[in-house]
C-alpha positions, -999 to +999 in steps of 0.1 A: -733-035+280-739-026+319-715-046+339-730-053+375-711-031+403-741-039+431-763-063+442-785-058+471-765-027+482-733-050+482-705-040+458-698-070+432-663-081+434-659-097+400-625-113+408-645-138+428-666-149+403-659-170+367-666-141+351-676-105+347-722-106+357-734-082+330-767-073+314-772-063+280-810-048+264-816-053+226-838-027+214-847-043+183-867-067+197-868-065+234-844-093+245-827-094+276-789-115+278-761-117+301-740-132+328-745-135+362-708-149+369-712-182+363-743-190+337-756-169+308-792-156+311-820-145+286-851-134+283-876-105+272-883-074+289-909-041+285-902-005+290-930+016+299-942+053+309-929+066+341-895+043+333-912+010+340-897-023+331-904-059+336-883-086+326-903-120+310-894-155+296-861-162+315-842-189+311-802-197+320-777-225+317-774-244+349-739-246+352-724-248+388-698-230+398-681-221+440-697-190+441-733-178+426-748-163+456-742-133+431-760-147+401-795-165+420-797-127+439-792-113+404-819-138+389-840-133+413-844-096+415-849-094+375-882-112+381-893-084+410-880-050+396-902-029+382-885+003+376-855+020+367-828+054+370-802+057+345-780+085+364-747+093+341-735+057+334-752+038+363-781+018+357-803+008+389-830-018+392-852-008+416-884-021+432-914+007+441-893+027+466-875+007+478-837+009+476-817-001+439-818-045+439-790-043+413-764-013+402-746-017+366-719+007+355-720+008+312-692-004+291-687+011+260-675-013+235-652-004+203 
């Protein structure tokens, strides 16, 4: 999975959330889950040429927690990104040109 390091070129201190914000793709059949510190999300995305991506169909639980100015800025930029740069084991979100919305560093499970 790709834990989330930065959000709107803010590091993500995790210890200040519920828990760890993390984004996992299913290439089997396109779905989108995670956490964005406080609620689990899902959806649907699409890769295409020129490493294009859009995320569809979200939907998240609605708990409420202290702090999720983290999570709605996470939520929010997976409806706008369209594009992104793998670069060793960091995964940015990006918009056009514009600088990376969202940084995730990859965990490798056992």
């Amino acid at each position: 999975y790709w834990k989330l390091i930065e959000i709107n070129g803010n590091p993500v201190d995790s210890s200040k959330m519920m828990k760890e914000a993390f984004i996992i793709l299913k290439k089997e059949n396109n779905r989108v889950n995670g956490n964005g510190g406080c609620n689990g999300f899902f959806g649907t995305y699409e890769l295409k040429e020129g490493n294009r991506i859009s995320f569809s169909q979200m939907g998240s639980t609605m708990m409420a927690c202290l702090n999720m100015e983290v999570e709605s800025q996470l939520l929010k930029n997976l409806e706008i990104v369209d594009n992104y740069s793998i670069l060793n084991d960091t995964l940015s979100l990006n918009r056009a040109r514009m600088a990376p919305l969202a940084k995730f560093e990859a965990v490798y499970l056992r």
